[in-house]
C-alpha positions in Angstrom: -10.8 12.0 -20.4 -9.0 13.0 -17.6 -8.9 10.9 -13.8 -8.6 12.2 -10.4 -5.7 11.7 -8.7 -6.4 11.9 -4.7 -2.7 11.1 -3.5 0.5 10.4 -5.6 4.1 9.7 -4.7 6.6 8.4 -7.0 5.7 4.8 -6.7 1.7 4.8 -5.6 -1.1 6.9 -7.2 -5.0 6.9 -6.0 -6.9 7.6 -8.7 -11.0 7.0 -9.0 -10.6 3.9 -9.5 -8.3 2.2 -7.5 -4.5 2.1 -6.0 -1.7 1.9 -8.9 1.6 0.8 -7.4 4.6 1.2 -9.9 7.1 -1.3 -9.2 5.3 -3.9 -8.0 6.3 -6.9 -10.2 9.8 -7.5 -11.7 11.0 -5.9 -13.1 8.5 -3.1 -13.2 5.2 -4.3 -13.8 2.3 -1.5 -12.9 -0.2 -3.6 -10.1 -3.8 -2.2 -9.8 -5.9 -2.8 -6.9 -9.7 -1.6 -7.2 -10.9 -0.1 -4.1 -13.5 -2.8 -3.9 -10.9 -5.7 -3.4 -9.5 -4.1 -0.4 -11.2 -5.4 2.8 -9.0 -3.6 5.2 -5.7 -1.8 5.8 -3.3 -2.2 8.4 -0.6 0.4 9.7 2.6 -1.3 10.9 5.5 0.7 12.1 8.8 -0.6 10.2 12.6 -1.5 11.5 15.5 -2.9 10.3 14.1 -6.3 10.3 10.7 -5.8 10.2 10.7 -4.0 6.4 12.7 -1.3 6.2 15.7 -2.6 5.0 14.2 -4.7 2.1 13.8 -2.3 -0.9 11.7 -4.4 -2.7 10.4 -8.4 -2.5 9.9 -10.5 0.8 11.4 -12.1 3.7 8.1 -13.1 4.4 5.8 -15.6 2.5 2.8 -13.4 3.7 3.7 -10.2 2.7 5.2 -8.4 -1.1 6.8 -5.4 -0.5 6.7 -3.0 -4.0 9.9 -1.5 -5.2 10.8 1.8 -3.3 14.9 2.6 -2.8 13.8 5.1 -0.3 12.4 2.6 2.4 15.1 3.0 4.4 14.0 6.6 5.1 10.5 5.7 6.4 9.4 4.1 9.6 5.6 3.2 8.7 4.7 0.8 5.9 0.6 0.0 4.9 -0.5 -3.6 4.1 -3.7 -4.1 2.5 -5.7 -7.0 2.7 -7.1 -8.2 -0.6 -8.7 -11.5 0.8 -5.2 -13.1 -0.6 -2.6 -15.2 1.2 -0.2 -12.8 0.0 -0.8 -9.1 0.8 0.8 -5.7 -0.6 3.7 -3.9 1.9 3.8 -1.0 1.2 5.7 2.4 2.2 3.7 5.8 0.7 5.5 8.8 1.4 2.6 10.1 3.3 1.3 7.1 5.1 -1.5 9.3 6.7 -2.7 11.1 3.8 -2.6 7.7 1.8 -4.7 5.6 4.9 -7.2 8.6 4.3 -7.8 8.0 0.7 -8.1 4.4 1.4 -11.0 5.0 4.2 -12.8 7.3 2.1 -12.7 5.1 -1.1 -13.1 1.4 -0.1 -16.5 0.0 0.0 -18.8 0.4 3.1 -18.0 -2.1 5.8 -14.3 -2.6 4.7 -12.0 -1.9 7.1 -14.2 -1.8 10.0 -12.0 -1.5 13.8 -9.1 -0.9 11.7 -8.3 2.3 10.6 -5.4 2.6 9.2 -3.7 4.1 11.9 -2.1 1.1 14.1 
């Protein structure tokens, strides 16, 4: 049997079923979020205190940001809101084409005024 894979970095795939972050627990426990738990996502940009210098965990109760070394490097993290207190950070390597996938794959009404894009 083989799955679709509609966007893949080295720590996030987007497969049929549903957003597989690598990384996500310690110390690297595989989290799997079907596309019909996420109500919306959010794009933040990142700085030095606002994300991009943590490479993995939180500074912020609200917020788990997956392992990725290369954070540093990027400016624009996605959270996605699971209906949780705390929600996933986190920094695809192409945030656009990743937001896309997410649009296109998460239930109808999910998401609405929020496109991915802020």
């Amino acid at each position: 049997m083989t799955t679709t894979t509609f966007y893949q970095d080295r720590w996030i795939t987007c497969t049929e079923d549903g957003v597989r972050i690598r990384g996500y627990y310690f110390p690297w426990g595989t989290k799997t979020i079907p596309y019909t738990a996420i109500r919306s996502v959010r794009r933040v940009e990142m700085g030095m205190l606002t994300g991009q210098g943590r490479i993995w965990g939180t500074g912020h109760p609200r917020y788990w940001a997956s392992l990725d070394p290369g954070r540093m490097s990027k400016s624009t993290a996605l959270i996605l809101d699971l209906g949780r207190f705390v929600r996933p950070f986190l920094t695809p390597d192409d945030p656009d084409a990743m937001a896309a996938v997410l649009r296109a794959r998460m239930p109808p009404g999910a998401g609405e005024g929020d496109d991915g894009r802020r």
